[in-house]
C-alpha positions in Angstrom: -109.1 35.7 -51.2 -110.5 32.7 -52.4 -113.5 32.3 -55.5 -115.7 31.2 -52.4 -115.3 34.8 -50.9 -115.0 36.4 -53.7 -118.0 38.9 -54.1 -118.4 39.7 -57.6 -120.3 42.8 -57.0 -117.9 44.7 -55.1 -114.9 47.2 -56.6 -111.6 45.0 -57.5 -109.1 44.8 -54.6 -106.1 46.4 -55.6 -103.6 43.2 -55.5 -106.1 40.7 -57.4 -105.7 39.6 -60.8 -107.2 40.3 -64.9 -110.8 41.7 -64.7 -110.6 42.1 -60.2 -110.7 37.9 -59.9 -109.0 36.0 -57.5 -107.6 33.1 -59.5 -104.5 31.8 -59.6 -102.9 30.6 -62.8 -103.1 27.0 -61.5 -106.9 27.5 -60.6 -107.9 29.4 -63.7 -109.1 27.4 -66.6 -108.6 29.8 -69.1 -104.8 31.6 -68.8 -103.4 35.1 -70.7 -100.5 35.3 -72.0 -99.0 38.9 -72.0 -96.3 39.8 -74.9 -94.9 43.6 -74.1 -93.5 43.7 -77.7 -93.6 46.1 -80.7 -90.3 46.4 -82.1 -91.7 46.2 -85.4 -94.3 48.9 -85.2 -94.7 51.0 -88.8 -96.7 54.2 -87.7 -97.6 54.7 -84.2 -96.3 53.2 -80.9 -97.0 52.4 -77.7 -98.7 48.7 -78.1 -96.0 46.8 -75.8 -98.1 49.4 -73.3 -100.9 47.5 -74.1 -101.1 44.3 -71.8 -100.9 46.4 -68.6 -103.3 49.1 -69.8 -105.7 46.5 -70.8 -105.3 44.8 -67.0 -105.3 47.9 -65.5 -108.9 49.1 -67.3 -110.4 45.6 -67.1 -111.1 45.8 -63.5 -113.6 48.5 -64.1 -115.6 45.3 -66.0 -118.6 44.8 -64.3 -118.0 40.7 -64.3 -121.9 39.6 -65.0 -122.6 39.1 -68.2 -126.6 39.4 -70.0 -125.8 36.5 -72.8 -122.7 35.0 -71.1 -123.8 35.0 -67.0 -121.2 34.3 -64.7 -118.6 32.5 -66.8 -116.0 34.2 -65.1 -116.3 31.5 -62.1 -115.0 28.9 -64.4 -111.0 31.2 -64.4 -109.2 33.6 -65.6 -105.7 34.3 -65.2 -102.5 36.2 -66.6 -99.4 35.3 -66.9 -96.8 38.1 -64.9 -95.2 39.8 -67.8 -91.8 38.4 -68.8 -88.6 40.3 -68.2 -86.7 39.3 -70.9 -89.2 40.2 -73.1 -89.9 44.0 -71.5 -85.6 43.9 -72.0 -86.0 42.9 -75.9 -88.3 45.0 -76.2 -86.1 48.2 -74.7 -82.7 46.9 -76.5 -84.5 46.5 -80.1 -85.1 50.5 -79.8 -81.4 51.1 -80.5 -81.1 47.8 -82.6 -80.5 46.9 -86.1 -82.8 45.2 -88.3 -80.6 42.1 -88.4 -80.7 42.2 -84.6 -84.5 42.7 -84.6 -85.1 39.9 -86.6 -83.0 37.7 -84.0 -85.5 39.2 -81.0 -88.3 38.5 -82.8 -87.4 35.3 -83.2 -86.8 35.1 -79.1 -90.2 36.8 -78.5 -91.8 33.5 -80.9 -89.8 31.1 -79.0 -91.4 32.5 -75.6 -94.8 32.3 -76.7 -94.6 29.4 -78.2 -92.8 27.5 -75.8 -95.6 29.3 -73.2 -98.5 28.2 -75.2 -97.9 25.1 -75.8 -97.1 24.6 -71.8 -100.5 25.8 -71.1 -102.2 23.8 -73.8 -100.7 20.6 -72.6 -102.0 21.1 -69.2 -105.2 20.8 -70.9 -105.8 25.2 -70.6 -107.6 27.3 -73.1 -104.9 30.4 -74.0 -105.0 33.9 -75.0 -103.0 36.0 -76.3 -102.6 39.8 -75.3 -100.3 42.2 -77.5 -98.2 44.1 -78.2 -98.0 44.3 -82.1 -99.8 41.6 -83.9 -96.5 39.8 -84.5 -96.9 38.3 -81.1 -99.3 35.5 -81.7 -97.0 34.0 -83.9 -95.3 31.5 -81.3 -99.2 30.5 -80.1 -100.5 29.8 -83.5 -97.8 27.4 -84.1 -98.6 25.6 -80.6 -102.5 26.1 -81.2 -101.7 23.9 -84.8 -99.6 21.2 -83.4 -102.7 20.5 -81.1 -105.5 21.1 -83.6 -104.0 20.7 -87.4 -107.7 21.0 -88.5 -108.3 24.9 -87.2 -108.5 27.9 -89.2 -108.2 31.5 -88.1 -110.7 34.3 -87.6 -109.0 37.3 -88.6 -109.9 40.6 -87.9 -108.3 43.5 -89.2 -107.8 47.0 -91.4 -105.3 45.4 -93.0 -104.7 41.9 -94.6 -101.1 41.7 -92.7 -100.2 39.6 -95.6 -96.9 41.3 -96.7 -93.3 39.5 -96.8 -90.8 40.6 -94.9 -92.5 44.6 -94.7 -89.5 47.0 -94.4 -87.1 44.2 -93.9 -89.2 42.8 -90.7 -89.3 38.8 -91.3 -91.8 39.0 -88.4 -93.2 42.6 -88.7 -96.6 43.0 -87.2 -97.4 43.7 -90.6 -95.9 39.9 -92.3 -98.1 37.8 -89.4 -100.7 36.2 -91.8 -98.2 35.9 -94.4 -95.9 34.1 -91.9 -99.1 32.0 -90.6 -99.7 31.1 -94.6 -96.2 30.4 -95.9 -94.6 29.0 -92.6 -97.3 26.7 -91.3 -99.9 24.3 -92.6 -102.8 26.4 -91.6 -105.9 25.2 -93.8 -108.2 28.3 -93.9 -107.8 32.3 -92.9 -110.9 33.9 -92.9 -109.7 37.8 -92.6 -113.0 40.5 -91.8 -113.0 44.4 -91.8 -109.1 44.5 -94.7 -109.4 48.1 -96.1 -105.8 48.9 -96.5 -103.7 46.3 -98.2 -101.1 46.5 -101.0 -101.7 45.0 -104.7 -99.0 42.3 -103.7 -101.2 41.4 -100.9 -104.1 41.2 -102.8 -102.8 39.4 -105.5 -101.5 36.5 -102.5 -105.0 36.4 -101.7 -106.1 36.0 -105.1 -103.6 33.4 -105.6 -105.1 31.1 -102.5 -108.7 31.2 -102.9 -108.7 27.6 -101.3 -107.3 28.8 -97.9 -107.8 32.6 -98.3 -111.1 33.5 -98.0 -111.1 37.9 -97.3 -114.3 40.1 -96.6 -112.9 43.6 -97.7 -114.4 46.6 -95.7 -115.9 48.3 -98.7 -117.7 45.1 -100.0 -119.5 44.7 -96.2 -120.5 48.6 -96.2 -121.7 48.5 -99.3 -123.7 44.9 -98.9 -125.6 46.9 -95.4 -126.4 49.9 -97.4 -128.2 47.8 -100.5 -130.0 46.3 -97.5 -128.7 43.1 -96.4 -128.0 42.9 -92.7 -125.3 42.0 -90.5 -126.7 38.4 -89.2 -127.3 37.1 -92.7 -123.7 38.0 -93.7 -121.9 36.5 -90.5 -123.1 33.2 -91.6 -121.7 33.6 -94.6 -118.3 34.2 -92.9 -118.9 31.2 -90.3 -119.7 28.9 -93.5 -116.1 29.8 -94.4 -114.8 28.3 -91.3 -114.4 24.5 -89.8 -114.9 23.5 -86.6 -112.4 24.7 -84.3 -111.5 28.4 -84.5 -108.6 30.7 -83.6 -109.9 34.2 -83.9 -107.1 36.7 -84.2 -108.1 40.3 -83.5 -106.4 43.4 -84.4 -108.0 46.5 -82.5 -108.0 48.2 -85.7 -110.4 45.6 -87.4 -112.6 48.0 -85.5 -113.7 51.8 -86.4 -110.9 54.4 -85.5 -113.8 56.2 -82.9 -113.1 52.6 -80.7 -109.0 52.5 -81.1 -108.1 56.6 -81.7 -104.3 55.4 -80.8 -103.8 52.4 -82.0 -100.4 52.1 -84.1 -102.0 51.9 -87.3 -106.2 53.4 -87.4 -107.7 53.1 -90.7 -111.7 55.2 -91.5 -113.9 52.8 -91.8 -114.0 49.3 -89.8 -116.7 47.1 -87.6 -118.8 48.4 -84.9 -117.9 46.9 -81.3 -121.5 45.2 -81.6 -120.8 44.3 -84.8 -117.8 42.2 -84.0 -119.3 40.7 -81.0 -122.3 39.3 -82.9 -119.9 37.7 -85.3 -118.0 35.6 -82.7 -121.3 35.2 -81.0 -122.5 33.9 -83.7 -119.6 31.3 -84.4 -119.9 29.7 -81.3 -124.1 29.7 -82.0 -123.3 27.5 -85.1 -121.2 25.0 -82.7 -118.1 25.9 -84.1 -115.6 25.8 -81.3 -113.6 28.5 -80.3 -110.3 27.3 -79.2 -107.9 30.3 -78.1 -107.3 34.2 -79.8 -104.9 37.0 -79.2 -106.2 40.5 -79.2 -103.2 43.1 -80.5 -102.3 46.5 -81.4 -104.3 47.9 -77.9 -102.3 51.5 -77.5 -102.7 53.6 -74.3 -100.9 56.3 -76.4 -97.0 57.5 -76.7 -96.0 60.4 -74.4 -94.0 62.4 -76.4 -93.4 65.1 -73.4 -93.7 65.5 -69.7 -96.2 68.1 -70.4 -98.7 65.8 -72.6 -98.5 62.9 -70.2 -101.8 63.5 -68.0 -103.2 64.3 -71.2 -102.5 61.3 -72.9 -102.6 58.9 -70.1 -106.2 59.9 -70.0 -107.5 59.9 -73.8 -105.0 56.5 -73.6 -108.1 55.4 -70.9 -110.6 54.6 -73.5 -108.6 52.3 -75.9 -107.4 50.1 -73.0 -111.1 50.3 -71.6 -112.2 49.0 -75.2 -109.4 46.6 -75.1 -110.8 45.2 -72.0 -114.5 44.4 -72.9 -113.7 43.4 -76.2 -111.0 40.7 -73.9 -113.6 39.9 -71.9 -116.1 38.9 -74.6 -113.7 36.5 -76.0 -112.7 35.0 -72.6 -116.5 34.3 -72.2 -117.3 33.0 -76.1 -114.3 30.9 -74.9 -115.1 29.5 -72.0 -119.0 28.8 -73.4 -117.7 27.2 -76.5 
């Protein structure tokens, strides 16, 4: 099947690609990257699930769009997920933390080395986790090719911690590695409401690149009153002109991500979040690439709990999926 027989409006086919299209990685303007990985996982598991659940669920996306339209025509692919990944990923369950380090380091290597492949070929990239360590490799490629951007960060937590539990790249460390191992210029993080004193004292110690909009401070702003548009342009005047959003699925309210590895109370709306990146590409900021992470279909801890879990798993990756979607279209319109 080719885009010109492609009929939008009909039920995926079974063999075709992210969201039912029929693009190839060649034709497809804008390529995912999936990263199987979660070796460094805190709390709960089951993110390295989280590419193929989020394919799976995205070809129940109806593909039109009210704001975006058909941007889908313009291509979307994903990458086949990588073996040797899917193998580190299974050998670091039975590893030691020395030896994890060294597989982490792999996993950056392959993204990396993947990113910046596509982004020479002149393709906009996305990443899909796995933990949120897996960006890491991407961001590096995304700064080599745009030294200017700064990073859109949404999160529960400020991921700014060194080294957590002896992880140099925990899922927990990736800001901290973004801010203490590259020349990034600006993080602006949205939705932080679990974060150690250490990490909030790293953000009070970097004011001029650091720039955080705690959970408790929004709430409390949109119950004296102030509403939601007002305060996403004060979070886009934070940013410059090209931006890398990175989105943790726990940025958002538990009732959106129940398994996620790490669900925090509180957190944005869906809507909510969507406005805000809606709204950066409204102020003709460009959007240059993302990752979305931490997307858990759930861990089956039993034969017995498996159809039970595979299906309250359904709704995260189906939130996974929209929320991909949106970003793929922001994307490709910015």
């Amino acid at each position: 099947m080719t885009i010109i027989t492609f009929d939008p409006n009909a039920a995926a086919a079974e063999d075709s690609g992210i969201f039912g299209l029929p693009f190839t990685i060649e034709e497809a303007e804008l390529v995912l990257i999936p990263v199987p990985w979660e070796a460094t996982t805190s709390y709960g598991g089951g993110t390295s699930l989280g590419p193929q659940a989020i394919l799976d669920a995205s070809k129940q996306v109806d593909l039109f769009d009210l704001e975006l339209g058909n941007f889908y025509e313009q291509g979307i692919a994903m990458l086949e997920e990588s073996e040797q990944i899917l193998a580190w990923n299974e050998a670091s369950t039975m590893a030691s933390l020395e030896e994890v380090n060294l597989y982490s380091e792999k996993v950056n290597h392959y993204v990396y080395i993947e990113a910046k492949k596509l982004l020479t070929q002149g393709k906009l990239v996305g990443v899909v986790g796995g933990d949120h360590s897996t960006p890491f490799g991407a961001i590096q490629a995304f700064l080599e090719k745009h030294p200017r951007m700064g990073i859109l960060h949404f999160d529960a937590h400020a991921d700014l911690r060194n080294a957590f539990e002896g992880y140099e790249y925990s899922h927990a460390s990736i800001m901290y590695n973004v801010m203490t191992k590259t020349a990034l210029r600006k993080l602006v993080q949205v939705g932080i409401r679990d974060f150690c004193e250490e990490e909030f004292d790293f953000i009070q110690d970097n004011p001029e690149r650091i720039v955080t909009y705690f959970d408790a401070q929004l709430f409390e702003e949109k119950v004296k009153g102030r509403n939601w548009d007002s305060i996403c342009d004060e979070i886009i005047n934070q940013l410059p002109e090209e931006v890398y959003v990175s989105f943790d699925i726990d940025g958002l309210d538990p009732r959106f991500c129940p398994h996620t590895g790490t669900p925090v109370p509180g957190g944005l709306d869906f809507q909510e979040a969507i406005y805000l990146i809606k709204k950066v590409v409204q102020s003709g900021r460009r959007l240059i690439g993302f990752d979305l992470n931490e997307v858990s279909p759930g861990i089956h801890s039993n034969e017995q709990d498996t159809a039970l879990l595979d299906s309250a798993g359904e709704w995260d990756a189906n939130v996974g999926a929209r929320l991909l979607y949106k970003l793929c279209g922001y994307t490709l319109k910015s």
